[in-house]
N, C-alpha and C positions, 0 to 999 in steps of 0.2 A: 170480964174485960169489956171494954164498953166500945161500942163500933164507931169508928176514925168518921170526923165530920167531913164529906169534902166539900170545899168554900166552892159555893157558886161564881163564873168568874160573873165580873160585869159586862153587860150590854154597853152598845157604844153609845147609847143616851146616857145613861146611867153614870159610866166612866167621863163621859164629858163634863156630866154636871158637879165629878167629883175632883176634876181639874182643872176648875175654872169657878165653877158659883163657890162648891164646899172651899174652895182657900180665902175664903171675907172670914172676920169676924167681928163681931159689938165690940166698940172700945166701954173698958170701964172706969180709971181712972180719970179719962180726959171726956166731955162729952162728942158724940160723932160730929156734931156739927163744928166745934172746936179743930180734930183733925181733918174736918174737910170742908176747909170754908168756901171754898171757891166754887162750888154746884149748886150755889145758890144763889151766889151778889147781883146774877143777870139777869135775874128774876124770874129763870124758867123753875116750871113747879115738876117735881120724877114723885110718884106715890108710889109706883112700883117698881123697883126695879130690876125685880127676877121677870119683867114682861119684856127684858130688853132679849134679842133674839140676834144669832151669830147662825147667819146660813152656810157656812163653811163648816161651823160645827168640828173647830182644827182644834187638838189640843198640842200642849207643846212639845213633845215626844214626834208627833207625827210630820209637825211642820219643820224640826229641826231635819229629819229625814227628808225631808219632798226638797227641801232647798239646800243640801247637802249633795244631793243627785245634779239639780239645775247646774251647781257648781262646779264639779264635776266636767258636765261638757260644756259651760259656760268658754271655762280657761285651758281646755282642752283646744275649743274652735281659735280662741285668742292667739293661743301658743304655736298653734301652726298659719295663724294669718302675718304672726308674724317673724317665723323662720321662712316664711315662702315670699317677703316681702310683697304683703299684698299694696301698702301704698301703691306704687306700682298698677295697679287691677282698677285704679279710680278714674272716671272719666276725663278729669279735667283740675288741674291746680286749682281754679276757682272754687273747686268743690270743697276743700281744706276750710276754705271761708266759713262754712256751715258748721262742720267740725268747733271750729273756734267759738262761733255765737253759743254754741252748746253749752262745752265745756265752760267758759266761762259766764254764761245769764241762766244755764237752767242745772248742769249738774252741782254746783253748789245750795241750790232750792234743795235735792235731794238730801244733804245735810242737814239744812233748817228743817224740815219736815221732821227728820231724826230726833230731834231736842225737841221740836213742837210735840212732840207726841209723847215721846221722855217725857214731858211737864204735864201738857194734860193728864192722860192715863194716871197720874198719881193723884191727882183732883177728884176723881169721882168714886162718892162712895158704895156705887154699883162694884160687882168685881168683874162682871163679866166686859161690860166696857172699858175696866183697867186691861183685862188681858188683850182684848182686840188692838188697843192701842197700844199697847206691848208688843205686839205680832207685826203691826207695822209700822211700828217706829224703829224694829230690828229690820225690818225691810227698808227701810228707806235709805239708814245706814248702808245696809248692802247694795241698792244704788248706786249711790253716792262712789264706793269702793272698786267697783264693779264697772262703772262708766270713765272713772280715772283712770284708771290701768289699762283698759282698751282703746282710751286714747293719747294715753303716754307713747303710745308704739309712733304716732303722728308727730309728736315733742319732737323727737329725733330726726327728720329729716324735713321739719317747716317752720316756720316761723310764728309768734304769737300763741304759744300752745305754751311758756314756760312761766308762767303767773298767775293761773288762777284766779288761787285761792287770795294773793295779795289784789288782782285787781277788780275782784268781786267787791273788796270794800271800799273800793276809790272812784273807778273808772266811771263817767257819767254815765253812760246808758245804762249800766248793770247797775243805778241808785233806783231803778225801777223794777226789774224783781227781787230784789234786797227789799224794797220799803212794802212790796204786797206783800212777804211773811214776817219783817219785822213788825206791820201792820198787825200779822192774825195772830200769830202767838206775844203778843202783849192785851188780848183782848180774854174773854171769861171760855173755860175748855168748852162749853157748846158752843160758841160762836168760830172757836176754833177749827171745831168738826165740821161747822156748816162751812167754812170758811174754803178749806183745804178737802175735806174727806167730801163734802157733795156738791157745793159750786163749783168744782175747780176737778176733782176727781172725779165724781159723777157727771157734769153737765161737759166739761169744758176738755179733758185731759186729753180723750182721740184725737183734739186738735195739735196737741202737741204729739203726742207718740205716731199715731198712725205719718203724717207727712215724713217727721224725721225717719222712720225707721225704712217707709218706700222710699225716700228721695233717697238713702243710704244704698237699698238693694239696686235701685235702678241706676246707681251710679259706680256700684262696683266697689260698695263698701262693707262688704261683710261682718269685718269685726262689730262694727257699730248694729249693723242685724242682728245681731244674736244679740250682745246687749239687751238689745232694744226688747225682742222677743223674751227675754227673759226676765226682764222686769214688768213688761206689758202681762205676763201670767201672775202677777204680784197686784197688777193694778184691780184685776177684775175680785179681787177679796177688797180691796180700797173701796172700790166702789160701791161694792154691797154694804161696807161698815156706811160709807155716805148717806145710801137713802136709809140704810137703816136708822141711823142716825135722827136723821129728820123724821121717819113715821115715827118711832119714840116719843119725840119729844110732844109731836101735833097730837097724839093719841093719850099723852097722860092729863094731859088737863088743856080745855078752851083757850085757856090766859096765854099760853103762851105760843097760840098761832101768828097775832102781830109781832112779839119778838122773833120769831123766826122768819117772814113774811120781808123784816124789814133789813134781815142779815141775808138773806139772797140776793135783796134788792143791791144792797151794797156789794156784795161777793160777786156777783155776777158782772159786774159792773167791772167791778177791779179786776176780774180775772181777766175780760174780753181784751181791757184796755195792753193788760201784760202780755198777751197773746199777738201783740202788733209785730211782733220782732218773726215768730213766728211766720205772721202771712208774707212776713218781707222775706223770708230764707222758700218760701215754698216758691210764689212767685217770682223770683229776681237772682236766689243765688245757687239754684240748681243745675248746673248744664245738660242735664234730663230732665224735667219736672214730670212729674207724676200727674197731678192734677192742681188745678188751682184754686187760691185760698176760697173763692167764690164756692163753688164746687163743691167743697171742703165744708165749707159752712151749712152749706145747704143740706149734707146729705150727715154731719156729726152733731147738728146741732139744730134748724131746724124742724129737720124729722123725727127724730130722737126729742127733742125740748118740746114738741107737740103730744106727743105721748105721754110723758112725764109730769106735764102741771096739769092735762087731763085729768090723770090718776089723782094727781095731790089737789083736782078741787074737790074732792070730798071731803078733805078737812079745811076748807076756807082760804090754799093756798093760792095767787093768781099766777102769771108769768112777771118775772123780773119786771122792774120799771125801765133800765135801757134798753127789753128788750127790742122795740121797734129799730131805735137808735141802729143798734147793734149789727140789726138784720140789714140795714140800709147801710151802713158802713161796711158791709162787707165786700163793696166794691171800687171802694175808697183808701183802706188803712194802709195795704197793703205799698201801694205807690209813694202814698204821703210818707210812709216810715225808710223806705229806702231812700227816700229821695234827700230826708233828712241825715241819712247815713250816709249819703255820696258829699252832701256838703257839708258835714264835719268830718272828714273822713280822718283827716290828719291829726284827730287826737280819739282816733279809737284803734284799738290792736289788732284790726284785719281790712283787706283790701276791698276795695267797692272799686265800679264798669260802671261802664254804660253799654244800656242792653244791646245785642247786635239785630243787625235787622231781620232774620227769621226770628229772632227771641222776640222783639214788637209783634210782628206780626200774631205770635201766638198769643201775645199779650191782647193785641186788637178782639181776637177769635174768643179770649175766656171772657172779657170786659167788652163788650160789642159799644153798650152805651155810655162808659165813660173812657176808655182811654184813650181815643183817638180826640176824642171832647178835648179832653181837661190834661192828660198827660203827656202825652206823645209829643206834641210841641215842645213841650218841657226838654225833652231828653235829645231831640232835633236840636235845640238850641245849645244845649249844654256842648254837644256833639261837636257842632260848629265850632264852640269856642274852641274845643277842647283841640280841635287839628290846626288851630292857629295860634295855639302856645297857649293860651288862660285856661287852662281846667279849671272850674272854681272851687276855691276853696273855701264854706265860711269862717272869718279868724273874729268875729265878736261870737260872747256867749248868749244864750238863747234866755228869753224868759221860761220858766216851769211850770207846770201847774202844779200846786202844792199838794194836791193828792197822790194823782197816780206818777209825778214826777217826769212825766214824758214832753218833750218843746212843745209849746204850743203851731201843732202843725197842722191839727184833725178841723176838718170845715163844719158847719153850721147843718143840721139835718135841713133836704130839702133844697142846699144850694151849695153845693162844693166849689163856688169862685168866692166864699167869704171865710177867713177864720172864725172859729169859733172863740168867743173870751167873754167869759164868767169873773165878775171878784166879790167878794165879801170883804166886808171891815171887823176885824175883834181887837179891841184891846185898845184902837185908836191906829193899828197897819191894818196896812191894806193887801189882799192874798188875790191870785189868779188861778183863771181855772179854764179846763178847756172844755168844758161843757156842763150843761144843767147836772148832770149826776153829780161829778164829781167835786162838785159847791153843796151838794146837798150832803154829800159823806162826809165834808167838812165842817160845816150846818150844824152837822147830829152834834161831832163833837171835838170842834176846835181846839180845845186843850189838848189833845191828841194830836192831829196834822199842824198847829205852831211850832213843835218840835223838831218838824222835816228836816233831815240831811238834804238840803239841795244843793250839789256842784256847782255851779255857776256863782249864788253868794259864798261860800265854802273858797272859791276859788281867789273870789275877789277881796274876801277877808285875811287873804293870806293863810288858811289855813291847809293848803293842798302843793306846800314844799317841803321838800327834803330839812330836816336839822341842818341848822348854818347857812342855811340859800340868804343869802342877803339879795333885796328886791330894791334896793336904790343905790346895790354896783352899776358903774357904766357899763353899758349894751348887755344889760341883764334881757335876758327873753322869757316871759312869765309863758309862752307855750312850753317852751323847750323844759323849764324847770317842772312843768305839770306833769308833762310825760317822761320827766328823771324818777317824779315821784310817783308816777302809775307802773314805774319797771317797763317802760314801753322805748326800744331803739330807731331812733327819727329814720321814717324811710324802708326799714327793714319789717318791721311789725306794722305797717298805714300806710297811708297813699293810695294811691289807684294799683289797682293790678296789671298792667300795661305794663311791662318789664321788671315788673317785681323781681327780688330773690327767688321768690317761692315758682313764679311762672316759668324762670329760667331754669329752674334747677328740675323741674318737673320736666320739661322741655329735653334736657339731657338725657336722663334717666332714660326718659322712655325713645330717645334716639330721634327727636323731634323736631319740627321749627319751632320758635317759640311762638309765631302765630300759629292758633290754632289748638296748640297741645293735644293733639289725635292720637291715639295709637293706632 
């Protein structure tokens, strides 16, 4: 009788590699390059690519577990934030404002990333970089799921929180993180990784997470905390797919350090500029602020961005081309983009102030050198008008820059009393831009940005009404028609915050005046 073999179990190297590398295999009918033509058109060169490296080392057994748990007391903390009506626990109705810019300009990004990743991941004939991209393209998805539902509790008692997902695809300002990832996932899956998983994940994402999820805590926003913290432990696997990503590609072959050298240059670019919405929620629509966008920059991206292309000069990579731009704008965007939000305010679905006077003052204290300069007067003025009946409103539409799609509002490096304006000619039109980068991303590849959805022509073309709007009925109002067709109700979702729905109704609840809303 012959003695029973016992199987050696596997090691956790071993079993990693047997789910994840061992599930590739050679196609034989079709040649490999046939099924996977796309990891190669952009002309980055992979010779190996069992040298691609996964420092999580997660297989999928393990990570369905570990985010099975998260979930767990994700909707646990949700479900008691809200039987216990924490709305209620927030500092100030204004604060609901930030909630909105969220939900509707960054939690749908968490969807695109979903399908960006869905797509690439099936592009590459590595396997191990299919499943990464598998790992968090289910992540992202769960984002996306996970930031709805804990802000649906909000939908219920304010306003501008009941469209989305419809005015993600209309609303102008939201044509500017819509066109940064309809930009990356139409381009080749490595520039997509560089795009999304290390300019934007890697370099740039604590700008987004870290503010929103403090300015959430320091305002008595819990649900949004946990959220936050539970997709922030998802980011830091993002992040390593990022640089890993990039050392990959610089380390398989010389050739392809300008192609990537010149997809940061662009990525970084695009990402800083999407980020403007950002510095405006950190410094302008907090009634706590945490710290400001300055601040912010200095200590997520600065410090951090100086370490980083140290490392990657070893393989020939330098710092971004906006970088400087970037650094010096950091005491700029922040003002410039609210300011532009105050004066369109009347066709976007949340309220904008004017800041009160200890909120300048702090303003003075983070910006020493420009906002008493270049700002403050601005908002003194506005002020004035505003306590003698003309808030202003602006009612023409803005020119765009055809890249990043944001008004041209951003000044000139070097002199923030001049606009910035860039144009290019293709084709026999003429395009605008608000700065040398974003002419130059045009530059590369024009046949690409002639295509822009920009709101403003969009609007004037007649293509941004409702079915059946006739536009030469008498006392037709093409505002009023825009925001039928953005799902946006005049007055109740816009306008200034100074006796809002939302100010008064918060004002109740919490047994308030309506100036003030203290508890």
């Amino acid at each position: 009788m012959d003695t029973p073999v016992i199987k050696k179990k596997l090691g956790l190297k071993e079993r990693y590699a047997a789910m994840t590398r061992g599930l590739a295999w050679d196609t034989t009918y079709q040649p490999m390059d046939k099924v996977f033509p796309y990891d190669k058109y952009e002309g980055i060169k992979i010779h190996d690519w069992d040298k691609w490296e996964d420092p999580f080392r997660l297989t999928m057994d393990a990570y369905w577990k570990y985010q099975g748990e998260k979930e767990k007391k994700l909707y646990a903390v949700i479900e008691a934030f809200a039987q216990n009506n924490g709305q209620l626990g927030v500092t100030d109705a204004r604060y609901i404002n930030a909630l909105k810019l969220f939900l509707t300009g960054v939690t749908p990004l968490e969807y695109y990333a979903y399908r960006g990743f869905a797509h690439v991941g099936r592009q590459f004939t590595g396997a191990g970089a299919r499943v990464a991209c598998q790992m968090q393209s289910i992540d992202e998805l769960r984002h996306y799921q996970t930031e709805t539902h804990a802000l649906s509790h909000y939908n219920k008692y304010f306003n501008g929180l009941h469209s989305a997902k419809h005015m993600f695809d209309r609303v102008w300002y939201l044509s500017v993180p819509k066109s940064f990832f309809e930009d990356a996932y139409t381009g080749g899956p490595f520039e997509f990784l560089t795009a999304v998983s290390f300019s934007f994940e890697y370099v740039l994402t604590n700008l987004l997470f870290v503010p929103f999820m403090s300015g959430a805590a320091h305002n008595g926003d819990m649900s949004t905390v946990t959220f936050g913290f539970s997709a922030q432990s998802d980011e830091s696997r993002h992040m390593t797919l990022g640089i890993e990503c990039i050392k990959f590609m610089l380390e398989q072959d010389p050739d392809n350090v300008p192609i990537v050298q010149g997809w940061i240059d662009k990525w970084f670019w695009r990402g800083y500029r999407l980020l403007s919405i950002v510095a405006m929620m950190q410094d302008y629509m907090l009634p706590k602020r945490v710290m400001s966008w300055r601040e912010s920059w200095e200590m997520y991206v600065e410090e951090n961005g100086e370490s980083l292309f140290k490392d990657l000069a070893r393989y020939g990579i330098r710092k971004p081309k906006g970088w400087i731009q970037a650094c010096e704008g950091k005491d700029h965007i922040s003002h410039q983009t609210f300011a532009v939000f105050y004066n369109y305010n009347a066709a976007a679905p949340l309220h904008t102030w004017i800041p009160k006077e200890e909120e300048m003052a702090w303003l003075s204290e983070k910006y020493p050198e420009t906002f008493d300069a270049l700002y403050k007067p601005r908002w003194d003025y506005w002020r004035e008008q505003a306590d003698q009946g003309n808030r202003f409103y602006q009612k023409t539409l803005p020119m765009l820059c055809q890249t990043c799609q944001i008004p041209m509002i951003f000044t000139e490096p070097g002199d923030a009393t001049k606009i910035a304006y860039r144009e290019s000619d293709h084709k026999g039109d003429k395009y605008h831009f608000c700065s040398d980068h974003c002419k130059e991303i045009f530059d590369n590849e024009p046949e690409k940005y002639v295509q822009a959805w920009l709101p403003p022509q969009q609007i004037y073309q007649g293509h941004c009404f409702k079915e059946g709007v006739d536009p030469t009925a008498e006392g037709f109002d093409p505002l009023l028609a825009v925001l039928d067709y953005y799902n946006m109700t005049v007055g109740r979702d816009n306008f200034d915050f100074e006796g809002s729905e939302d100010q008064k109704n918060f004002a109740a609840w919490c047994g308030d005046s309506v100036e003030g809303n203290k508890k």
